[in-house]
C-alpha positions as CSV (number, residue, x, y, z in Angstrom):
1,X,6.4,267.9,19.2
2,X,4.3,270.8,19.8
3,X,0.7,269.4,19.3
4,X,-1.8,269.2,22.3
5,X,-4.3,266.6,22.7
6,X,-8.6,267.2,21.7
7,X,-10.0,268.7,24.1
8,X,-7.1,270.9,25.6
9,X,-8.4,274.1,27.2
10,X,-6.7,277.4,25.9
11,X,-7.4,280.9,27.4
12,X,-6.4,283.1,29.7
13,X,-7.2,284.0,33.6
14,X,-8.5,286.6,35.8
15,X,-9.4,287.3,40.1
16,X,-12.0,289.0,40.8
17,X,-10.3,292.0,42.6
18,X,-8.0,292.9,40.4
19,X,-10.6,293.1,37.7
20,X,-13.9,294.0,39.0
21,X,-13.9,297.5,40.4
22,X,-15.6,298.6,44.1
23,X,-15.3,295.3,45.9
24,X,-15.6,297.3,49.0
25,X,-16.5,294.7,50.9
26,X,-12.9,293.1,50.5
27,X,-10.3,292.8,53.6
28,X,-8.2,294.6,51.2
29,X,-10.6,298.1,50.2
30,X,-9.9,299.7,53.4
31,X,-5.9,299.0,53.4
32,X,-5.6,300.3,49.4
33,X,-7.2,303.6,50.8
34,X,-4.9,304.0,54.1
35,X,-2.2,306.5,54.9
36,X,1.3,304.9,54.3
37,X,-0.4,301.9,52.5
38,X,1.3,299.3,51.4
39,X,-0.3,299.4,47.9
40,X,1.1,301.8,45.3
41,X,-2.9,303.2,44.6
42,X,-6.2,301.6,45.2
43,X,-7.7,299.3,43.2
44,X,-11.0,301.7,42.5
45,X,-13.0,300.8,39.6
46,X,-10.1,298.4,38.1
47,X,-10.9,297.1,34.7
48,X,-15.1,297.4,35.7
49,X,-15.4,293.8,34.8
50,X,-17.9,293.3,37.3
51,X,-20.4,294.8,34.3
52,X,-17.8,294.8,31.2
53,X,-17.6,290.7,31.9
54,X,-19.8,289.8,28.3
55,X,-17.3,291.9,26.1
56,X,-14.5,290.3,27.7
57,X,-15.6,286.8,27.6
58,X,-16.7,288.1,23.7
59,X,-13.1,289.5,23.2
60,X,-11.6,286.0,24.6
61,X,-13.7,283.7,22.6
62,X,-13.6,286.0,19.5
63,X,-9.6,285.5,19.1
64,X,-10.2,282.2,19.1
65,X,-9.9,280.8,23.0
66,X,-11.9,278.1,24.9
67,X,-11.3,278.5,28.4
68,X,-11.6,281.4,31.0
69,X,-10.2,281.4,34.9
70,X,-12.6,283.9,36.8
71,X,-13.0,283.9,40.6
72,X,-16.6,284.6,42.1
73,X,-15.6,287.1,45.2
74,X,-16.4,286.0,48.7
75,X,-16.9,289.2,49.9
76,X,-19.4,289.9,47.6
77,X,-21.6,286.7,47.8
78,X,-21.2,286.3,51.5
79,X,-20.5,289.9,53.1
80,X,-21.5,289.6,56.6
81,X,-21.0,286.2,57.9
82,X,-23.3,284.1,57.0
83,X,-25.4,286.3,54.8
84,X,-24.9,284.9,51.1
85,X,-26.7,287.5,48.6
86,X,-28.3,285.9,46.1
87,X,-28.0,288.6,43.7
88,X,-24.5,288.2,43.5
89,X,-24.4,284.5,42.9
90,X,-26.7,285.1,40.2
91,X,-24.6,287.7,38.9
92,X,-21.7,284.8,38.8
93,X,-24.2,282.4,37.3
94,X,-25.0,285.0,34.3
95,X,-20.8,284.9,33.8
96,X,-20.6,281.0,33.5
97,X,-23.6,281.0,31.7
98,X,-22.5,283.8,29.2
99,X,-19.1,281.3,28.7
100,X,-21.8,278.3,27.5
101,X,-23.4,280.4,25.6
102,X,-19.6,281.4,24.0
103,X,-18.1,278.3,24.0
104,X,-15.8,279.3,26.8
105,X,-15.0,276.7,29.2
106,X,-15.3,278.7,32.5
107,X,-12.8,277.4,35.0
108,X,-13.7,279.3,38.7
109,X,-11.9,280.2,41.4
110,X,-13.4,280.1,44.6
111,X,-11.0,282.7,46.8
112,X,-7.9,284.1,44.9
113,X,-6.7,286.3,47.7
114,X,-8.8,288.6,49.0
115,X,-11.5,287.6,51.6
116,X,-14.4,289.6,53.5
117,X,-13.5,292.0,56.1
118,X,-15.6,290.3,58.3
119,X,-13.5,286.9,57.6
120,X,-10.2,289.1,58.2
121,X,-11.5,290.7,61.5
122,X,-11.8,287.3,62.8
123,X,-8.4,286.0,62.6
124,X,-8.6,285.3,58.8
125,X,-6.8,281.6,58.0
126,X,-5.3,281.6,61.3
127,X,-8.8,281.1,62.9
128,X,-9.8,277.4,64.1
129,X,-13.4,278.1,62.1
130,X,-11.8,279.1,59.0
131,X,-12.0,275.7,57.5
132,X,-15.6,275.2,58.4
133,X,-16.3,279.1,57.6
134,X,-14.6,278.5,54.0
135,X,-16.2,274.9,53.5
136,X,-19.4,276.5,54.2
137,X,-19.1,279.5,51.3
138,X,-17.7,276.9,49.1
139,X,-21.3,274.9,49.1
140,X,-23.3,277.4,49.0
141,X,-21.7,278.7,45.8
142,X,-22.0,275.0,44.3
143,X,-25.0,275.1,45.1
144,X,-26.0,278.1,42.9
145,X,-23.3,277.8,40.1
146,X,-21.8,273.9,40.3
147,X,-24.3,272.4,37.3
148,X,-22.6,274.3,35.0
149,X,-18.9,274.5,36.3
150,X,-16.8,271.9,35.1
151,X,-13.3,273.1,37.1
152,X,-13.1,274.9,40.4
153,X,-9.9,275.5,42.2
154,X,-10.6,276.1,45.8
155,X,-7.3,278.4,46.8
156,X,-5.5,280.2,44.4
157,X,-1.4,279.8,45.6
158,X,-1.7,279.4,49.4
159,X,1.9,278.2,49.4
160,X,2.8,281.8,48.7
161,X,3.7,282.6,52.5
162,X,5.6,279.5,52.8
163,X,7.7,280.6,49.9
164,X,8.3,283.9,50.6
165,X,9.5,282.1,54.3
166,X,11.2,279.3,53.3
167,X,12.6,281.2,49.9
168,X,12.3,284.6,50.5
169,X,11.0,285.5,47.3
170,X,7.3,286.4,46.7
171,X,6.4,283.6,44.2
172,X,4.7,285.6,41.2
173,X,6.5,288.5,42.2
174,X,5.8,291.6,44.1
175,X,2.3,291.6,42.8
176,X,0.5,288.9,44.7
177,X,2.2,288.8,48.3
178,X,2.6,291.1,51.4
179,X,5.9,292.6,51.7
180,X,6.7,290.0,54.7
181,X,4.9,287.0,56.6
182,X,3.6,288.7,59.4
183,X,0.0,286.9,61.1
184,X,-2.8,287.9,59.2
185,X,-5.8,289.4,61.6
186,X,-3.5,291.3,64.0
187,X,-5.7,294.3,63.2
188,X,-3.7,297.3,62.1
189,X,-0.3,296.2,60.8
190,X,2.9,298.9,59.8
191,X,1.4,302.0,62.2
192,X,-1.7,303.0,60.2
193,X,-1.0,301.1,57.1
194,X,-4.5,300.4,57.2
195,X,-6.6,296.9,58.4
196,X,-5.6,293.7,57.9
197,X,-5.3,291.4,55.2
198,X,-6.4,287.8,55.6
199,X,-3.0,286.5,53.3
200,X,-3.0,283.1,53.5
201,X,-1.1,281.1,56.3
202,X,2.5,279.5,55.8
203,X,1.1,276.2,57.2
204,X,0.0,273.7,55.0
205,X,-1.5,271.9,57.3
206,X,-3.7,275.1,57.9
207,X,-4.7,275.4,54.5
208,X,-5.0,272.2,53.0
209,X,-8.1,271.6,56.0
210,X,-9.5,274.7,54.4
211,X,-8.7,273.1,50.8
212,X,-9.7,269.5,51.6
213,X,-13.4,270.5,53.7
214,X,-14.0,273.0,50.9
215,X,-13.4,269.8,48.4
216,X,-15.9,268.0,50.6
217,X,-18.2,270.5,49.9
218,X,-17.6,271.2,46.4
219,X,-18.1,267.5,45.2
220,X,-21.4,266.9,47.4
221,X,-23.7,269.4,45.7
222,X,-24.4,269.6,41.7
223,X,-22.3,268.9,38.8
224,X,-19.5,266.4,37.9
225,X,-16.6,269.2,38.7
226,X,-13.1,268.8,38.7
227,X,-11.6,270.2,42.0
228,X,-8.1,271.1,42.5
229,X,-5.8,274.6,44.2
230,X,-3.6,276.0,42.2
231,X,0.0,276.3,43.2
232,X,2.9,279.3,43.4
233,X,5.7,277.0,41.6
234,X,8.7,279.0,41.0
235,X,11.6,277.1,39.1
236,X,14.1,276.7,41.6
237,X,17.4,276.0,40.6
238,X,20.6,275.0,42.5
239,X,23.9,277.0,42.1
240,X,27.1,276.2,42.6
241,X,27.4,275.2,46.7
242,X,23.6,275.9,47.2
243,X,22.0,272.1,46.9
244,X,20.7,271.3,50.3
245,X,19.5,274.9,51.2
246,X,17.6,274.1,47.8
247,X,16.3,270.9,48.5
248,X,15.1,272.1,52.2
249,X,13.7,275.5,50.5
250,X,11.8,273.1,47.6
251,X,10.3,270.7,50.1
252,X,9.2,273.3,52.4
253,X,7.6,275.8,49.9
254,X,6.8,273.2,47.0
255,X,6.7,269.7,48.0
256,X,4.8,269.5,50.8
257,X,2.0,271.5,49.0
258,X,2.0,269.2,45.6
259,X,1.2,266.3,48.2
260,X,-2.1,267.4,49.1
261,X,-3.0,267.1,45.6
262,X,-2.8,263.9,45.4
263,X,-6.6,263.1,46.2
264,X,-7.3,266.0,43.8
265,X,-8.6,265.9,39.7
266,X,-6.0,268.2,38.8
267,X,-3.3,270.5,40.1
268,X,-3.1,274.1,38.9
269,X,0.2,275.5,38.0
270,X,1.2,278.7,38.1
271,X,5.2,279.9,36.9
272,X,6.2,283.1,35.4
273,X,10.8,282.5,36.1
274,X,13.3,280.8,37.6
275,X,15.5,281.6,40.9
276,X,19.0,280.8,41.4
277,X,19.8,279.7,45.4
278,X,23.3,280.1,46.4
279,X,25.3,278.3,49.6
280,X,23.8,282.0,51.2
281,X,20.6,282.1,49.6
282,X,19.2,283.7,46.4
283,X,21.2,284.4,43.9
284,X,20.8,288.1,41.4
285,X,19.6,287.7,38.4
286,X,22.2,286.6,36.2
287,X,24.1,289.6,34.4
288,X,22.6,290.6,31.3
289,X,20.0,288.6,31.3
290,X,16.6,290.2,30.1
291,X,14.0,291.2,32.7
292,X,10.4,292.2,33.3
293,X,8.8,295.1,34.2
294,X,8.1,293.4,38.0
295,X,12.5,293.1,37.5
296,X,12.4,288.7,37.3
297,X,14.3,286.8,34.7
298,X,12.7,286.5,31.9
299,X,12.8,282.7,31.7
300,X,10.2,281.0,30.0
301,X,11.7,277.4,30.6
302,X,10.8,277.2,33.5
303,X,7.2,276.3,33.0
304,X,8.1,272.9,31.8
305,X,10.6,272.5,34.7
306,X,7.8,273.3,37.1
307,X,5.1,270.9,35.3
308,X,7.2,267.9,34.9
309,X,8.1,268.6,39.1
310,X,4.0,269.4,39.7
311,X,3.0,266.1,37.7
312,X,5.9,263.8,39.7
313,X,5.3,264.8,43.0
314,X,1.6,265.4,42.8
315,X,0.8,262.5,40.4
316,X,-2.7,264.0,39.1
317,X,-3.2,265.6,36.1
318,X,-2.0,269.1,35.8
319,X,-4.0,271.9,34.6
320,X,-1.7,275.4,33.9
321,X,-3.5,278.0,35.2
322,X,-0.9,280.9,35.2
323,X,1.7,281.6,33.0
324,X,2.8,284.7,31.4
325,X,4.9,288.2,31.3
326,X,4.7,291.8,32.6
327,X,6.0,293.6,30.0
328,X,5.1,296.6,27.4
329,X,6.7,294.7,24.3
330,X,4.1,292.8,23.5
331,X,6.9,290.7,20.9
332,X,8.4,289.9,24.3
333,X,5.6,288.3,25.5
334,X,4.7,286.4,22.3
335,X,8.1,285.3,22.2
336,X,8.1,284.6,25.9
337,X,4.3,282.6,25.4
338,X,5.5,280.8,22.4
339,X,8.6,279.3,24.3
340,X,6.8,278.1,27.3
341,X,4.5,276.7,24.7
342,X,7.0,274.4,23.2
343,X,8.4,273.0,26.2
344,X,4.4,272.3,27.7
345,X,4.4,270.1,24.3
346,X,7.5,268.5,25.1
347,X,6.1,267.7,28.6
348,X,3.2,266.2,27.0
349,X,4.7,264.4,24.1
350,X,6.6,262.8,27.5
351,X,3.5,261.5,28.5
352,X,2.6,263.9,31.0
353,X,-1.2,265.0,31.5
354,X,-1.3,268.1,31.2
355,X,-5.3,269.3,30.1
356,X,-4.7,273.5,29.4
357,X,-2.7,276.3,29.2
358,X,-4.0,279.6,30.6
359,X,-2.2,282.6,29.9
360,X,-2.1,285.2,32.7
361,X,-3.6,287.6,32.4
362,X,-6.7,288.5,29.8
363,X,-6.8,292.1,30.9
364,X,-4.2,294.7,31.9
365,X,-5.4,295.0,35.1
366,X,-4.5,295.7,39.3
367,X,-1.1,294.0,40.2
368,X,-1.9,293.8,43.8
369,X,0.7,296.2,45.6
370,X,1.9,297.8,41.8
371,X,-1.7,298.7,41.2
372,X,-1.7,298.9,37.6
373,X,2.0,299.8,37.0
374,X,2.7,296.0,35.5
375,X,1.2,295.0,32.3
376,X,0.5,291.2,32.0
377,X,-2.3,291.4,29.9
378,X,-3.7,290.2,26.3
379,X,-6.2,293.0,26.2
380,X,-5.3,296.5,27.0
381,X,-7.5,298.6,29.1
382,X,-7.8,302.5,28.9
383,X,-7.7,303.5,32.7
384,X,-10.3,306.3,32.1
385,X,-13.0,305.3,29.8
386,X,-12.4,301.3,30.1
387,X,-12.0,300.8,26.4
388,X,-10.6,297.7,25.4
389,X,-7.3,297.4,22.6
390,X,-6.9,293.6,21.8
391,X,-3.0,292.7,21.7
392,X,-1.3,291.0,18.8
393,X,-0.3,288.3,21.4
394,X,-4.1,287.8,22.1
395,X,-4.6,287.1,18.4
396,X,-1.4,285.1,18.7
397,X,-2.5,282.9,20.9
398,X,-5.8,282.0,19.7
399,X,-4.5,281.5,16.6
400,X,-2.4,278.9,18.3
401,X,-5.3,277.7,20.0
402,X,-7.0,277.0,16.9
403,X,-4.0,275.2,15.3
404,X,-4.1,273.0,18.5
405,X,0.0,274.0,18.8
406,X,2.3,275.8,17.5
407,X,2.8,274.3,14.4
């Protein structure tokens, strides 16, 4: 039961801005340095990935993993409209080509959140050109990287709006989402909390013409590359008295996303727990159950809940591209990994086609508005000299890797 097929990809992700270090250029930078911001601390150097990258993708592939989820950063490769530095793409280039090399399958994410200032100034998502403006970038890095980039997902969880609207939850947690759905380009937003963020809009209909022209784009220049997005796909569960608020919160904030995907290669999930939805809405976390460091269940179930929902409604193969546990017991997240593990394998000994599993994250690294108070990773990093401490759970998991399951 828990054997994966040849060919499976096992690692682990990343985005660039919560890795990288000094991506000034970001719509973010400016709000992380603000009075009154809305982030805990500033992102700064982060985990300095931008020139650690080859003893990370070393670290990865030495513990015995084939796949890495990176994103190439927007506002670094394009950041004044329409001025794409070539230095940067080829710094990107040097990262897929130092996976080859490694036998890492890299796996790239075009935007994962933050965008240029420029992009944000102009109405971010919100604005008619965004599509085109996206569609455009999303060439042009083909273009330089796409002969050697067998997946790319365009958006990285653009239904996460919707769900904290339709839900009200913030889908993998506090980390990833403004504290509310307010328009993104409004200029300064919470008195002088700083510039705004280009989040992503709550319409689908907004982002999936970004998604689908970016597609366009993606499959017309080099390479025979798998597109897909990946998708915010918290297990929602009905309690007692709360079934049609679920089923109107689940279309709204699930469904209606895993339906664009059905002229995609793949659909990315991404599930870390569970929420309960009551006649009145969402439901506490059940008493005495465990919980996180970011305060969710600790529910590892749910990723086969969510994968068996992703593969029905969006009927493409599905590719996991988060999954994982903030935590400082690193048993808790072997534990955690291992049992998410074994229901993946029961999905696929169901006959569902499902082609990797990776773990978020690789590093300890920025959590978005915890800064680095939540630690997801594999591979520990000092916060003043950068050192890396591999995990037992990053050995754990390669050794899995390299058994093809768990045994």
């Amino acid at each position: 039961m828990n054997q994966f097929p040849a060919g499976f990809l096992w690692g682990a992700a990343t985005a660039p801005h919560q890795v990288e270090g000094g991506n000034i250029n970001a719509d973010m930078w400016p709000g992380e340095w603000a009075a009154n911001s809305m982030f805990v601390e500033p992102s700064g150097d982060a985990c300095d990935h931008y020139h650690r990258y080859p003893e990370d993708i070393a670290i990865l592939a030495g513990v015995g993993l084939n796949a890495y989820r990176f994103g190439v950063e927007w506002a670094r490769i394009e950041p004044e409209e329409g001025y794409f530095s070539r230095a940067a793409l080829d710094h990107y280039r040097r990262m897929v080509g130092t996976c080859v090399e490694q036998g890492v399958t890299p796996v790239v994410t075009y935007s994962h959140f933050s965008t240029p200032r420029w992009f944000a100034a102009a109405g971010g998502w919100n604005n008619p050109a965004a599509a085109d403006r996206f569609a455009r970038y999303a060439g042009r890095v083909t273009e330089h990287l796409g002969d050697l980039v067998p997946w790319v997902c365009t958006l990285n969880e653009p239904n996460v709006i919707s769900l904290l609207a339709h839900v009200g939850i913030q889908s993998a947690g506090e980390r990833d989402q403004p504290p509310e759905p307010s328009a993104p380009g409004d200029g300064q937003r919470d008195g002088d909390a700083g510039p705004a963020v280009a989040w992503v809009s709550p319409s689908v209909e907004i982002m999936a013409a970004a998604h689908r022209r970016a597609v366009e784009a993606i499959r017309s220049g080099p390479g025979e590359t798998k597109v897909g997005w990946t998708l915010a796909l918290v297990d929602l569960q009905a309690a007692d008295g709360g079934e049609r608020r679920l089923m109107a919160a689940r279309q709204a904030a699930l469904l209606d996303w895993l339906e664009v995907s059905r002229d995609d290669d793949f659909v990315g999930v991404q599930t870390y727990t569970r929420e309960r939805i009551g006649p009145d809405g969402l439901l506490p976390v059940p008493d005495g159950a465990a919980t996180t460091q970011t305060g969710w269940e600790v529910y590892p179930q749910a990723l086969g809940h969510t994968v068996r929902l992703a593969a029905q409604h969006a009927q493409v193969p599905v590719l996991v591209t988060e999954n994982g546990l903030a935590t400082a017991d690193d048993d808790a997240r072997i534990a955690y990994t291992a049992q998410a593990l074994a229901d993946l394998a029961g999905c696929v000994a169901d006959g569902i086609d499902v082609r990797g599993y990776l773990h978020w994250s690789l590093l300890d690294n920025f959590e978005w508005l915890s800064g680095y108070q939540m630690t997801f990773g594999l591979v520990a990093v000092d916060r003043t000299t950068f050192a890396r401490t591999v995990k037992p759970s990053a050995r754990w998991l390669g050794a899995v890797a390299r058994a093809g399951g768990l045994g």
